[in-house]
N, C-alpha and C positions, 0 to 999 in steps of 0.2 A: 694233294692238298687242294680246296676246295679256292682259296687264295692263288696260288700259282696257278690254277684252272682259269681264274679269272684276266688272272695278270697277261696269259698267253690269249685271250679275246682281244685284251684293249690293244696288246702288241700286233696283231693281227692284221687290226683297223688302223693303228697309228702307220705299221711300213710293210704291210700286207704286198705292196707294189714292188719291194725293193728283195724278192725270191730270188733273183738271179746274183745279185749283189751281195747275198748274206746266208746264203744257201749251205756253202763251205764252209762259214766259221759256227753254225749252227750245225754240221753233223761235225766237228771238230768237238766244239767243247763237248757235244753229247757224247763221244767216246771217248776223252778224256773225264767226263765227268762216271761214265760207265765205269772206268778204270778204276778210278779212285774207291768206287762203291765196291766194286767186286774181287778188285785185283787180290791175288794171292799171294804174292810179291811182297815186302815191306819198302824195296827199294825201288818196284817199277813205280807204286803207289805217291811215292813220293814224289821220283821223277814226271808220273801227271800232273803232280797237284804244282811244282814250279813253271810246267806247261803252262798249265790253265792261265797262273798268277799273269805268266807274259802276255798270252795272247788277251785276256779281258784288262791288259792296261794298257793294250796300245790297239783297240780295235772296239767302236762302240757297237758293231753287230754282235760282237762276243758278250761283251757288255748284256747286250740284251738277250740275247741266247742263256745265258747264267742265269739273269734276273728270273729265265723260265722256266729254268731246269736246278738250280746248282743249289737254290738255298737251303734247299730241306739235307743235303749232300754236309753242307759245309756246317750246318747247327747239328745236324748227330756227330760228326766229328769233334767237335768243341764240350759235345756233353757226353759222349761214351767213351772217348780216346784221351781222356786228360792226362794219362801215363804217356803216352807216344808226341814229346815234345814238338818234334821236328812237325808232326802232321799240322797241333794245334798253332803253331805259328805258319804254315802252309797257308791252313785256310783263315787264319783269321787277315793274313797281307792278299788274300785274293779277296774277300768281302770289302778291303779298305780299298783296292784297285777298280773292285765293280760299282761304287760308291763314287769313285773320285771321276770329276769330267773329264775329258778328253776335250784340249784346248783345239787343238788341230782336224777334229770332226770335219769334214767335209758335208755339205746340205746348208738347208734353207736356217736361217736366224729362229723363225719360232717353232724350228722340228723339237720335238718334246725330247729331251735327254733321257740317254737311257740311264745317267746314273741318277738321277733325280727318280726316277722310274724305281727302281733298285730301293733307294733310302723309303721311299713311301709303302712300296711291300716290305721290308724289313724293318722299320719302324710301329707295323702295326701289331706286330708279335710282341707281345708288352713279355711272353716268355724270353723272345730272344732278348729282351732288355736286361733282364733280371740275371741272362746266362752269361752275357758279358761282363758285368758287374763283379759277378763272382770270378772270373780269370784277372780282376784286380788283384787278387789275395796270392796269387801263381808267386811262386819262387824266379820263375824265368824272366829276366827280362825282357827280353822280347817279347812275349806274350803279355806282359803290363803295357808295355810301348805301343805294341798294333792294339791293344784293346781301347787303350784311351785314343789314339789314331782314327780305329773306327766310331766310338761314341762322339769323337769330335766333330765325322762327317754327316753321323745321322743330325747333329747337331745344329749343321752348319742348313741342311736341307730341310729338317723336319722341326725346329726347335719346340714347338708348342706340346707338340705330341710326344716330344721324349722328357720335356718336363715334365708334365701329368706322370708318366711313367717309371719315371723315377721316385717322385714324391708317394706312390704307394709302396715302393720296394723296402721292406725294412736295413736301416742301415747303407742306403743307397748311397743318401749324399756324404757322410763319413765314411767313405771307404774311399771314393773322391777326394775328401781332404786329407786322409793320410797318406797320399800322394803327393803330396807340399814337402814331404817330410824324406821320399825317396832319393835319388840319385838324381843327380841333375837334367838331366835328358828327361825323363821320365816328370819331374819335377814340371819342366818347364810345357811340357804337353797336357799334365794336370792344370797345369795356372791357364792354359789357352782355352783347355774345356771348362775350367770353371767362369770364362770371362764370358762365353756364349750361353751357358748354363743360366748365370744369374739375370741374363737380361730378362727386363720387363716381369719378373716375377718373382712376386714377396715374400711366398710362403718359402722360396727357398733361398734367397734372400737371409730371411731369418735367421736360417736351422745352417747356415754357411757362417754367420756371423756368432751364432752358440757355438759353433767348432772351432770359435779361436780363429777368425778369418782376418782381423786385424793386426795380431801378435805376429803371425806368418808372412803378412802382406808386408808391414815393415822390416820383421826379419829379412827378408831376401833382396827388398828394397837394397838396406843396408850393405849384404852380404856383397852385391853386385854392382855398390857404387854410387847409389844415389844417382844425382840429375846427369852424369856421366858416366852412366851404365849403359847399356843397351837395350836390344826390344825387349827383353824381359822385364825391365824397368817400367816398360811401356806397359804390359802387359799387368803387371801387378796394378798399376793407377789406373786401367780401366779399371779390374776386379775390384778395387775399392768406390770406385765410380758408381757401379753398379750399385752396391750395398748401400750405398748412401745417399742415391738419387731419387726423390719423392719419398725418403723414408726417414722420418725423424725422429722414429725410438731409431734407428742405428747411429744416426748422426748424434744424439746424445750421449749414448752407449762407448762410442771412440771418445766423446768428450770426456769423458767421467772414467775410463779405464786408459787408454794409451794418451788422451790429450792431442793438443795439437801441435807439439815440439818436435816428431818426427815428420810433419806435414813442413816443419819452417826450414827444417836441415836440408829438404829437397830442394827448397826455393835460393837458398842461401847460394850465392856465387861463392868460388874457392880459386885459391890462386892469383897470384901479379897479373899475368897475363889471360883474358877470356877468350876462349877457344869456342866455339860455338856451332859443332860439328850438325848435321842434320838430328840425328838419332837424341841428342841434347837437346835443340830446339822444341820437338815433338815430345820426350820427356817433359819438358817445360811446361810446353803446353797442357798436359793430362794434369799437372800438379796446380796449374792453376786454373784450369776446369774444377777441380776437386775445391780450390779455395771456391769457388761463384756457387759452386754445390753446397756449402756451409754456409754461405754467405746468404742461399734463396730462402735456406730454412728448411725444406722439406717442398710435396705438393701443394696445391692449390686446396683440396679437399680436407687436408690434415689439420683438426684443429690446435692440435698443438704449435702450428708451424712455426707464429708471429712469438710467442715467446720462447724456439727454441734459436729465431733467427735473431730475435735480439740479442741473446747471450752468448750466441755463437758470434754476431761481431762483435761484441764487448771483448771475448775472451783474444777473439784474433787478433786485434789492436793492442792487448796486454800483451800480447807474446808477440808484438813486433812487426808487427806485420806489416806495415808502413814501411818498414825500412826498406824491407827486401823487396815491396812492389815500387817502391820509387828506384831503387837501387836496378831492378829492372825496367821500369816501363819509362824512366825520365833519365838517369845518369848514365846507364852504359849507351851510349848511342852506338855500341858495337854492337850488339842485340841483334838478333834476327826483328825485321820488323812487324813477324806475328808475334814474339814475345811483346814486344815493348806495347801494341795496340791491346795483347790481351792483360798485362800488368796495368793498363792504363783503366780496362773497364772492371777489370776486379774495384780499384781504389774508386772507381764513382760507384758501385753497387752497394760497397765497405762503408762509404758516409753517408747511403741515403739516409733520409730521416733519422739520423742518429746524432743527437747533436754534439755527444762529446766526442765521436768517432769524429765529424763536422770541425769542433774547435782542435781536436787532433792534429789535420790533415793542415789547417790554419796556423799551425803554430810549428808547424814544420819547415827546418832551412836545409839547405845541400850544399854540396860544394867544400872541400877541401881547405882550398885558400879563402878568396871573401866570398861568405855565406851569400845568399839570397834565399824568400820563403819559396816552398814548392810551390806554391801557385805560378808565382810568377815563373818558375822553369817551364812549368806547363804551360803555360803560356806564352812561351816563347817558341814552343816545339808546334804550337797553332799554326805560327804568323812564322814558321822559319821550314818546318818540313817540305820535304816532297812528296811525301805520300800521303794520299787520303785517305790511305785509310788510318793513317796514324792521326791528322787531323781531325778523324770523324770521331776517334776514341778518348783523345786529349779534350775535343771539344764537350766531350760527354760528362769526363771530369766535373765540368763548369756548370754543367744543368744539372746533373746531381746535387752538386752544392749549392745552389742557390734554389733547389728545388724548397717552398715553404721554409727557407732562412731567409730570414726578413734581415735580421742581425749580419750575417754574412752579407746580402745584399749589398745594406747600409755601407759593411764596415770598406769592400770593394771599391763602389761609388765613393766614397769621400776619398778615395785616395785622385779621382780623375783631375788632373788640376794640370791642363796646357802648357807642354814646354814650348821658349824661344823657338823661330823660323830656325833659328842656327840650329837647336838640335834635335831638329826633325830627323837631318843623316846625319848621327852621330857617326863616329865609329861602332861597332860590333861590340866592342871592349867595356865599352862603357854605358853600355845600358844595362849593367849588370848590377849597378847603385842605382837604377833605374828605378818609382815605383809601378805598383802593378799598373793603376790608374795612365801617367805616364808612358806608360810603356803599350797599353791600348790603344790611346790617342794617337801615336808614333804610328800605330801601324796602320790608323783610318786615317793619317794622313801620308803615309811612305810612297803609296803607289801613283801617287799623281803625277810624277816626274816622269817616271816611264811609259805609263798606259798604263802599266797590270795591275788591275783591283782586284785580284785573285786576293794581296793580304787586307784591303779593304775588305773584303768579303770576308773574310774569317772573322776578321777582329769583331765585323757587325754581328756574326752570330754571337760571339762572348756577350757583347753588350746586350743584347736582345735578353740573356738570364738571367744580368745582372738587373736588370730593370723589368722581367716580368713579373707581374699581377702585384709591384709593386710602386704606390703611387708619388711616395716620396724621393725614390730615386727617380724618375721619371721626369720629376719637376725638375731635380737636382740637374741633371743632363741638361736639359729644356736649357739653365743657364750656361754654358759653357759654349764660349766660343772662341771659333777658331781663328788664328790671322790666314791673312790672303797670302800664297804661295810667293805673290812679290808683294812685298809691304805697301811701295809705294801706289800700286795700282789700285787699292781697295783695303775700305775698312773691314777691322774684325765679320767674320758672320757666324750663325747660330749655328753648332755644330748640325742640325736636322739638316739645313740646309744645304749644308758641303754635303751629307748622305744621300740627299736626294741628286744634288750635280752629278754626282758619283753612277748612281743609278742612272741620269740619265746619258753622261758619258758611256756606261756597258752599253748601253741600246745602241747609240750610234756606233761604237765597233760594232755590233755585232751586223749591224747592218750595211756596213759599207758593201763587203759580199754576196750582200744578200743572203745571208744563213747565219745561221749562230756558230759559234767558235765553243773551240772546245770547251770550255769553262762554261757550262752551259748551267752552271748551277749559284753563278754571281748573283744574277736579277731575284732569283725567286730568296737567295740567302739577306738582300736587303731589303727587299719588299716585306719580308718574316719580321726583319727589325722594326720598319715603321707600321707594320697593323702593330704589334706588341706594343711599341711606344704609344699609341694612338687609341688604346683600348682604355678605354674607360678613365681618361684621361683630357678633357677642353681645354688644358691650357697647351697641351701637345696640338690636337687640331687649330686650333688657334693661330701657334706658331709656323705651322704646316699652313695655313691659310693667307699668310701676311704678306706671301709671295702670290701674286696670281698666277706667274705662267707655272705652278704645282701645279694646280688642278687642269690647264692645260696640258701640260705633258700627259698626265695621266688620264685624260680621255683620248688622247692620242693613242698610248699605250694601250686600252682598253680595247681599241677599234686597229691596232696593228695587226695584220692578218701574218706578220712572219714570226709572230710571241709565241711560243708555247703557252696553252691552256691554263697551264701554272701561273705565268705571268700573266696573262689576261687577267685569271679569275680573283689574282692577288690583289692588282691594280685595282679592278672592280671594288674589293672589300674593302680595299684602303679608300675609294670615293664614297662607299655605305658610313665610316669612320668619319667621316666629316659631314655627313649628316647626322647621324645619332647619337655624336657627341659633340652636336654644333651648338655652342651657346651663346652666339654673337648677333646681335643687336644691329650691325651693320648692314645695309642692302645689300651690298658689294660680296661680302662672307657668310649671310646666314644658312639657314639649312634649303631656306626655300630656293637662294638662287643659285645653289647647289644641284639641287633635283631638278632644278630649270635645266641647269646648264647639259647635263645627262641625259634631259628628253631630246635637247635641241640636236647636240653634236652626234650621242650615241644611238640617240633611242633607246626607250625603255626595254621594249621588247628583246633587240640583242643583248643590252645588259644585262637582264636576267638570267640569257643564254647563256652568259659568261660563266655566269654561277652553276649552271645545271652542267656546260662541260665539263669544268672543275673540280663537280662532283662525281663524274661519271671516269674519271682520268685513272692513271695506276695508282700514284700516288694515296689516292682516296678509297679505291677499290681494294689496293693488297693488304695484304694480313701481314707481312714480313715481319713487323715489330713484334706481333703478337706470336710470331711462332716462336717455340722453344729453341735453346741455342744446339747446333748440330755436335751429336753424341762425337770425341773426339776417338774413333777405332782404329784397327791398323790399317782398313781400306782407306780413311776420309786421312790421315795423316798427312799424308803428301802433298792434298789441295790444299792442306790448312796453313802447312809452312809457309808455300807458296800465295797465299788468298791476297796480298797486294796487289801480284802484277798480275793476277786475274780479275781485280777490281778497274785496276786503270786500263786494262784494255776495253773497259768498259765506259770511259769516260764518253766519247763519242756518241752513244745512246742519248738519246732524249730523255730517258730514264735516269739520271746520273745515280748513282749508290750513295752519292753524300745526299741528295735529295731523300730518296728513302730513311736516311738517319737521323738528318737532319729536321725532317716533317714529321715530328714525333704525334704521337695520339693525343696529347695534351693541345697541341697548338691546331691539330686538326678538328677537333672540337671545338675550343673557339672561334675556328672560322668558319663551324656551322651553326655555330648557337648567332653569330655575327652576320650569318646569311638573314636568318629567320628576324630578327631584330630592323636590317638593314630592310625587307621587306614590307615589314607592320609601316615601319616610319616614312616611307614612300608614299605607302598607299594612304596615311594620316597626313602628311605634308600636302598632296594633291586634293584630298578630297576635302579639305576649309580652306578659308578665305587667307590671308595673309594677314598676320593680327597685330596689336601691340606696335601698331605704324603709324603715326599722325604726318599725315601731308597737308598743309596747305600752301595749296596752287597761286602764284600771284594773280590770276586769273580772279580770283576773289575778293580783292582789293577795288577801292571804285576808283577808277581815273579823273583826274583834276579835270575841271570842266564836263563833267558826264550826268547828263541828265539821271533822278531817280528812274522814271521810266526806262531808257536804254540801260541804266545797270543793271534795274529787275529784269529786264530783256534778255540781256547777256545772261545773266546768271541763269534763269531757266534755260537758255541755249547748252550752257558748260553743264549744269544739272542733267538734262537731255544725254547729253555724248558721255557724260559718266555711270549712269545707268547699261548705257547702251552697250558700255565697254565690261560694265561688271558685269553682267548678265552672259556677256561671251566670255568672257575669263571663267564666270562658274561652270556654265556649260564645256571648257574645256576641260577644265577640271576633272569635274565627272567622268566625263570618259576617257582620261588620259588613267585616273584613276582606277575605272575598272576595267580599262588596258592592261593596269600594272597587280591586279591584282589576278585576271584571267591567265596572262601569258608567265606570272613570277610562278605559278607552281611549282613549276619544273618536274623535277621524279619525285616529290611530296604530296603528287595530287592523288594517288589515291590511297591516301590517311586525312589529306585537309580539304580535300574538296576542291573543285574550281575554283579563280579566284572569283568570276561573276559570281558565282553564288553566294559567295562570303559576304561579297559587296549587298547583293540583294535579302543576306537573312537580316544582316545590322539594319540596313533600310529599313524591313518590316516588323525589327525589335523595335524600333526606337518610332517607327509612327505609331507599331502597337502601344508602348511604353504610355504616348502620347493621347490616344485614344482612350485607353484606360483613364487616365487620370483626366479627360475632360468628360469622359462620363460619373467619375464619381462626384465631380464638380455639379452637375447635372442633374444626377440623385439626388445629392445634398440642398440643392437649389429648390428643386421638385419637391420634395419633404416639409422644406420650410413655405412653401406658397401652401400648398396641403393645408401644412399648421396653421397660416393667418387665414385662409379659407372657413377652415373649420371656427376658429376663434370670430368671425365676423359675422357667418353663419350663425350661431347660438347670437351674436349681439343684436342680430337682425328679427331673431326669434323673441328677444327680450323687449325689443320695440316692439312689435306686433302686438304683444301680450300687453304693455303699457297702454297702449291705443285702445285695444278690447277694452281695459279697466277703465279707462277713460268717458267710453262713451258708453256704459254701461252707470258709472255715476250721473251723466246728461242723461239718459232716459230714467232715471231714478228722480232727478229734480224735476223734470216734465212731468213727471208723476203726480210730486209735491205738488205742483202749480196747480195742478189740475183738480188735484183734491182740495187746495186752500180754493180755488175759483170756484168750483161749487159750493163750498161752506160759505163765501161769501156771495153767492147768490141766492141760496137759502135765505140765507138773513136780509137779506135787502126785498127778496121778496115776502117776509115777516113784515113788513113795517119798520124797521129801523130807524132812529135819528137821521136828522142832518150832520147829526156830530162823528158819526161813523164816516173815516176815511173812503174816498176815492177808492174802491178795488181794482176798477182798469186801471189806472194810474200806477197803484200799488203794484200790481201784477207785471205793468209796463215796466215798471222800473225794476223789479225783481229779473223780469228777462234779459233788461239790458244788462244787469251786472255779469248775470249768469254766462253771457252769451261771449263777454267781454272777455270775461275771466276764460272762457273756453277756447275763444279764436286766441287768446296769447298762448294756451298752451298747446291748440293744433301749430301756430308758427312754429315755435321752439322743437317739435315733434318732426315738423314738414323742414326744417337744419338740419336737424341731426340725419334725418330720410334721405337729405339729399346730399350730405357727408358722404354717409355709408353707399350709397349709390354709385357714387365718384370709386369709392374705391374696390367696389361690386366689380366694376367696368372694369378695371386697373386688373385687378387680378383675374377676370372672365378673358383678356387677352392675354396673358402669361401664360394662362393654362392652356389658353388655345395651341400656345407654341410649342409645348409640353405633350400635347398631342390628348388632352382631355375635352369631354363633353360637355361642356360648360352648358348647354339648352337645357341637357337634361339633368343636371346639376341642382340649376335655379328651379325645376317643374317639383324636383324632390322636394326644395327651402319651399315654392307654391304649396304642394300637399300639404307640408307640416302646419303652416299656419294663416294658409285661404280661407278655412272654413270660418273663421268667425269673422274674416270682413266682409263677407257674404253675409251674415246675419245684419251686419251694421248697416250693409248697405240698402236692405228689405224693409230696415225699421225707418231709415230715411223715405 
C-alpha cells in the first residue's frame, strides 16, 4: 500500500536513530504478523494474533512496527474471515491496542506517539470506517464491544476526520444509535462514542436527535437513577449537552416533544438525608449546565435564539425551576460548593431581563419555620460565606437583578432604613426578621469592630447594583446616615462617608507591611461602589466634596506607588468624577480647583499615566468574561467539583478571581467612556479663564482721607499687578493645557492623534472660524462703499450736466444782449428821439440782473460741489483701505464728464 509506504518514511525520520532499540520488536511482530497471513494452522494463527495483541500493548516499538506492517493484515481479516470469530475479535482487540497510548513510554514529552501515528493512517481509510461499522450488526458480542472500543479511539485522536466519514456512510449513525438499545456494556460504550461523536457538529447532531436521541437519553437517565447514578449518568447529560448546545431547533424539539419535566426530576434532591457523593455532585453539575444551555437560547449566530431563550425561561420557571435552584444553590448548605455557586448562576442567567422570571425570584420566601424572601437568603450567603467563589456567584444574583430593573432597584433601596447602634451585633437569630435594606447596612457596618472589611466589601458590591445607572436611588442613599460606632463621640455621618473611612482604613492595613494583604480585592471592590455612585450624579460628588481631606486621600491614593494599578487607576476616575460632574459654585469645590489640586500634588502628566496603566492591566486586557463557559467532560469533571479551593489558592495573586468577576464588561466600559470624558474636561477646564466669579478686592474701595490722585494712583498700581497676574495665569494655562492634552493620549493616540495637535487644529478652526466671518464683514462693508460710490458718482455726473446747462443758458443771454445792443445801436444811430431810453443803462441793468441771478445760482451749485466733495474724500479713504484705486477711479468720473468744462472754460 502506497500509504503504509508512506507511513514507514515518516517512521524512518521520526526514530530512524532508535535501530538498536526496536530492531527486535520490529522483526518480532513481522513474523508474527507473517504467521497470521500465511499460517496453515487455525490454531497456530490464532495463538500469533494473541501474540501480537500482547506485545503492540505494552511496547510502543511494536506499536509502531504494526502501524507499518499489520494494517493491511488485520482489515482483510475483518472483511474476508467474518465466519472465523475468534480471528475477528483477535484483530479487531490488537487495532484497539495499537491505537490506545502507552502511559509508561519511555522518551522525550513531544516524541510523536506511535498510537496517534496508527489512528491518523487508519482513519484515512474512509473503507476501513465503513468496514467497522458493518461489525456493529455481528451477533458476537465482542466483536460489537471492540468495534465501538476501536471507533471510540479513532475518535478520541481523529474526531473531524471520522465525522465527515461517517456522515457519508449510509446508515452510519443509526446503527450507532441502535446500540442504546443493546446490552449494557455495549450500551454504555455506544453512549461514550456517541458523546465524542456529536461534538462540535450539527449535521450529526441532527440525524442523532431524528433517531430518538432524547427518548434514549432520558430512558437510561431514568433506568440508572437519576442524579445518583453513576458515570453513565454523566455520560448521557453530556450526549444531551452536545445536541443542544448552540442549536435551537434541538432545544425546541425537546421542548415540544419530551419537555422539561425529566430535566427537573434530575435536579430534584430525594430523601431526609443528602448524601452528596463525588459522582452526584458532577451528575449535578452536567444537569445544570444543561439548565444554562436552555437558559442561553441557542448560538450567538442563530436567529432564532432570543425568542427561543425567552420561552425557554418562561417554561423553566412554570415547571419550577426556582424551587430546585434555591433548594440547591441557597437552602442545602450541605451541597458541594460547586453545586450551590453553579445553582446560584443558573438563577441570575433565569431573571435576566425577564421581568416576570424578575417579580418571580422577588416574591420568593424559604425556610421551613419563619419564612424570609430569597433575596435576603442570598444575601446573607454574600456577607456570611467563606468562599469566593460562592460570594462571586450569590453576588451575581444581584446584578442580574437589578440589571435594567429600575422597579426592582427602587423596590431594594427603600427597604435601607438604619438600624439602632445596639443592633448592629445582633445575635445571628435574629436577623432573620431582618429587612434586606437592614440587613446591608448591618454588614457596611459589622466589620469595623474588628478590622475585617472583607463583609464591608461585599455588602458595597450589593449596593453599587442596587444603585447603578440609577439616579433616584443614588439620591435615596445620598440621604442615609449612619451613627458613630460610640454615640457619644460623634454625630450621625452620611453613609459615603463611613464608605470612604472604610476605604481609607484598608489602605492603612494594608500598608502597615508594607504589601497588600490577602484581601487584596477590598480597595478596588469600594472604589467600583463610589465611581458607580458618583456617575452621572452632582449631588453624589457634592457630598463626596463636603469633606476636604476626600479629595486629599485620593490624591495620596493616586501617587501611592505600593496600590495596584486598579487602585491607582480607580482613584484617578473617581477624582475625573468630581470634575465632570462638579456643579458647585464654591471656590473651595468646583471643578476648576479640583484640576488645580491634581496639577499641583500629582501632576497631570502621571495622572493620565494612571489611566493608560489601568488600561493596559489584565483586568482590561482579558477576555475571561467573554469566553464561553468550560464544556463539563469526564476529563474537566474533577477540576470542576473541586474549582473553590483552586480559586482561593489563588487569592494571593494580584489578580484576585473575584476581580475578574466582579469587573464585569458593563462597568469596564464606563470607566473608559469615564476616561475620555474626564479628559475633554481637563483640557476645557485648563484651557479658559475661571468664569461666573465676581471678586471684589477691598483694595477697591477708597480710604478715609485719600487723596482722588493717590486713589487713581493705587488703583492703576492694583490694575498693573492684575493684569500682570492674569496674563501668567492664561499663559499657564495654555501650556498646562496642551500638557494634558499631549501626554493624556495614552494607547488612543493612534486613533485621536496627539493631544498637541488636537489643541492646535481647534486653535486654527476657531481663528479660521473667526477670519471667515471678519471677512465676510469686510465683503459686505466693501459692496456697500462700492454702492454709495457708484450712487455719488452718477450724482456728481448730474451736477456737471446741470452746470453745462447752466452756462449754455448765460451764453444764450449774452447772445440776446448782443443782439438787442446792436438793434439799439442801429436805431440810435437813425436818428432817434430823445424819448427813446438809455440803451447803456438798459443793457447795464439787464447784465446786472442777469449776472445776479447767475452768481446766486453758481453759490448754490459751488454747496452742493462742495458737499459732495466732503464726501468724495470720505469714501476715496475707505476705499483706499479696501485696497482700491481711488486716482484712477476719479480719472474715469474726469473722462465721463471733463469734456464740457473745457468748452465752458474756452468760451470764458
Amino acid at each position: 500500500m502506497d500509504l503504509v509506504s508512506g507511513y514507514k518514511g515518516v517512521v524512518g525520520l521520526v526514530f530512524g536513530n532508535e535501530k538498536s532499540g526496536s530492531s527486535n520488536e520490529d522483526s518480532y511482530v513481522e513474523r508474527l504478523l507473517d504467521c497470521i497471513s500465511n499460517g496453515k494452522l487455525a490454531e497456530d494463527r490464532r495463538t500469533a494474533m494473541i501474540e501480537l495483541q500482547s506485545v503492540v500493548a505494552e511496547s510502543c516499538a511494536a506499536q509502531l512496527a504494526f502501524g507499518a506492517m499489520g494494517f493491511p493484515v488485520m482489515m482483510g481479516i475483518l472483511k474476508e474471515e467474518r465466519d472465523d470469530v475468534e480471528m475477528v475479535r483477535g484483530a479487531l482487540e490488537t487495532l484497539v491496542s495499537a491505537l490506545t497510548p502507552i502511559d509508561h513510554a519511555k522518551g522525550p514529552k513531544n516524541e510523536i506517539q506511535p498510537a496517534i501515528m496508527n489512528t491518523d493512517l487508519l482513519s484515512r481509510e474512509a473503507d476501513s470506517i465503513s468496514l467497522l461499522l458493518s461489525l456493529l450488526s455481528e451477533e458476537d458480542f465482542y466483536v460489537r464491544y471492540y468495534t465501538l472500543q476501536l471507533l471510540t479511539a479513532l475518535l478520541t485522536n481523529s474526531r473531524n476526520r471520522l465525522q465527515e466519514a461517517i456522515l457519508t456512510i449510509p446508515r452510519g449513525i443509526t446503527r450507532l444509535m441502535d446500540m442504546l438499545m443493546d446490552r449494557e456494556v455495549i450500551r454504555n460504550e455506544a453512549l461514550l462514542l456517541l458523546t465524542y461523536l456529536t461534538r462540535e457538529a450539527e449535521e450529526i447532531q441532527k440525524i442523532v436527535v431524528f433517531e430518538g436521541a432524547f427518548e434514549k437519553i432520558f430512558s437510561i437517565i431514568k433506568e440508572e437513577g437519576g442524579s445518583d447514578g453513576g458515570v453513565v449518568v454523566q455520560d448521557c447529560i453530556e450526549l444531551l449537552n452536545n445536541l443542544i448546545r448552540n442549536t435551537a431547533s434541538n432545544q425546541i424539539l425537546l421542548r415540544e416533544t419530551m419537555g422539561f419535566d425529566p430535566l427537573m426530576s434530575i435536579l430534584k434532591l430525594r430523601g431526609s438525608t443528602y448524601s452528596f457523593t463525588q459522582q452526584k455532585t458532577i451528575n449535578l453539575l452536567s444537569a445544570l449546565e444543561t439548565l444554562n444551555l436552555l437558559i442561553m437560547g441557542g448560538s450567538e449566530a442563530d436567529p432564532g435564539k432570543d425568542a427561543n431563550k425567552l420561552t425557554n425561561r418562561t417554561t423553566l420557571v412554570q415547571k419550577k425551576v426556582l424551587d430546585h435552584l434555591l433548594m440547591l444553590g441557597v437552602e442545602s448548605q450541605w451541597a458541594p460548593v460547586a453545586v450551590r455557586c453553579s445553582a446560584l448562576q443558573c438563577i441570575g442567567n433565569l431573571i435576566a431581563g425577564h421581568p416576570k422570571n424578575l417579580d418571580a425570584l422577588a416574591s420568593k420566601f424559604l425556610g421551613e419555620g419563619p419564612q424570609e424572601p430569597a433575596l435576603n437568603s442570598i444575601l446573607r450567603i454574600i456577607l456570611r460565606t467563606s468562599s469566593m467563589q460562592e460570594f462571586v456567584a450569590a453576588d451575581y444574583v444581584f446584578k442580574r437583578f437589578c440589571e435594567n430593573n429600575v422597579d426592582g432597584q427602587t423596590m431594594l433601596a427603600s427597604t435601607l432604613i438604619p438600624q439602632p447602634h445596639s443592633m448592629i451585633h445582633a445575635p445571628v437569630e435574629e436577623d432573620v426578621n431582618m429587612s434586606f435594606g437592614s440587613m446591608l447596612l448591618q454588614g457596611l457596618n459589622f466589620s469595623e469592630k474588628d478590622g475585617d472589611l472583607e463583609t464591608c466589601c461585599r455588602a458595597a458590591s450589593v449596593l453599587s447594583h442596587v444603585m447603578k445607572d440609577n439616579l433616584q436611588c443614588k439620591e435615596r442613599v445620598l440621604r442615609i446616615e449612619l451613627e458613630a460606632p460610640t454615640p457619644s463621640l460623634g454625630a450621625p455621618e452620611p453613609l459615603m462617608h463611613r464608605v470612604v473611612k472604610y476605604l481609607a482604613v484598608t489602605s492603612s492595613m494594608q500598608n502597615k507591611d508594607g504589601k497588600s494583604s490577602g484581601n487584596s480585592y477590598v480597595q478596588p471592590v469600594i472604589l467600583k461602589l463610589l465611581v458607580t455612585w458618583l456617575a452621572d450624579c452632582p449631588g453624589a460628588v457634592n457630598c463626596f466634596l463636603d469633606s476636604r481631606p476626600h479629595i486629599t486621600y485620593l490624591l495620596e491614593l493616586v501617587s501611592n506607588s505600593t496600590a495596584t494599578v486598579y487602585i491607582k487607576g480607580l482613584a484617578a476616575v473617581l477624582l475625573g468624577e468630581c470634575v465632570i460632574y462638579n456643579n458647585s459654585v464654591e471656590s473651595e469645590k468646583d471643578a476648576f480647583t479640583i484640576v488645580d489640586s491634581i496639577s499641583q500634588k500629582v501632576g497631570l502628566t502621571s495622572y493620565f499615566l494612571k489611566f493608560d496603566e489601568m488600561q493596559k492591566s489584565f483586568l482590561f486586557t482579558s477576555s475571561k468574561s467573554a469566553q464561553p463557559r468550560k464544556e463539563l467532560t469526564r476529563s474537566a469533571s474533577a477540576s470542576m467539583v473541586d474549582v473553590d479551593e483552586s480559586d482561593l489558592s489563588d487569592q494571593k495573586t494580584e489578580d484576585h478571581p473575584v476581580l475578574s468577576s466582579i469587573f464585569d464588561a458593563p462597568f469596564l466600559n464606563l470607566v473608559k467612556s469615564l476616561e475620555a470624558n474626564i479628559r475633554e474636561k481637563i483640557v476645557e477646564v485648563y484651557s479658559q479663564p475661571k468664569s461666573k466669579v465676581a471678586v471684589v478686592p477691598a483694595e477697591l474701595e477708597q480710604k478715609s482721607g485719600e487723596s482722588d490722585g493717590e486713589y487713581i494712583k493705587r488703583l492703576k498700581a492694583f490694575v498693573d499687578k492684575q493684569c500682570s497676574e492674569i496674563q501668567d495665569l492664561l499663559g499657564r494655562n495654555a501650556s498646562l493645557a496642551e500638557d494634558v492634552a499631549t501626554i493624556g493620549g495614552g494607547s488612543s493616540r493612534s486613533e485621536q492623534g496627539t493631544g498637541s495637535d488636537r489643541v492646535q487644529v481647534e486653535t486654527l478652526k476657531r481663528d479660521f472660524q473667526e477670519a471667515s466671518k471678519r471677512l465676510e464683514l469686510l465683503k459686505a462693508e466693501k459692496a456697500k462703499l462700492e454702492s454709495e460710490a457708484s450712487m455719488y458718482k452718477n450724482i456728481a455726473g448730474k451736477m456737471e450736466s446741470d452746470l453745462k446747462s447752466l452756462s449754455d443758458a448765460y451764453n444764450s443771454l449774452e447772445q440776446a444782449n448782443f443782439h438787442l445792443e446792436k438793434e439799439v445801436r442801429a436805431k440810435n444811430g437813425g436818428g432817434g428821439s430823445s424819448s427813446i431810453p438809455d440803451v447803456d443803462a438798459i443793457r447795464a441793468e439787464a447784465r446786472e440782473e442777469a449776472q445776479k441771478e447767475s452768481e446766486a445760482e453758481l453759490n448754490d451749485l459751488l454747496v452742493c460741489l462742495g458737499q459732495e466733495q466732503s464726501k468724495v474724500e470720505k469714501l476715496s479713504a475707505r476705499l483706499l483701505e479696501l485696497g482700491e484705486d481711488v486716482d484712477k477711479l476719479l480719472e474715469d468720473i474726469g473722462d465721463d464728464v471733463g469734456l464740457p468744462g473745457d468748452g465752458e472754460e474756452d468760451e470764458d
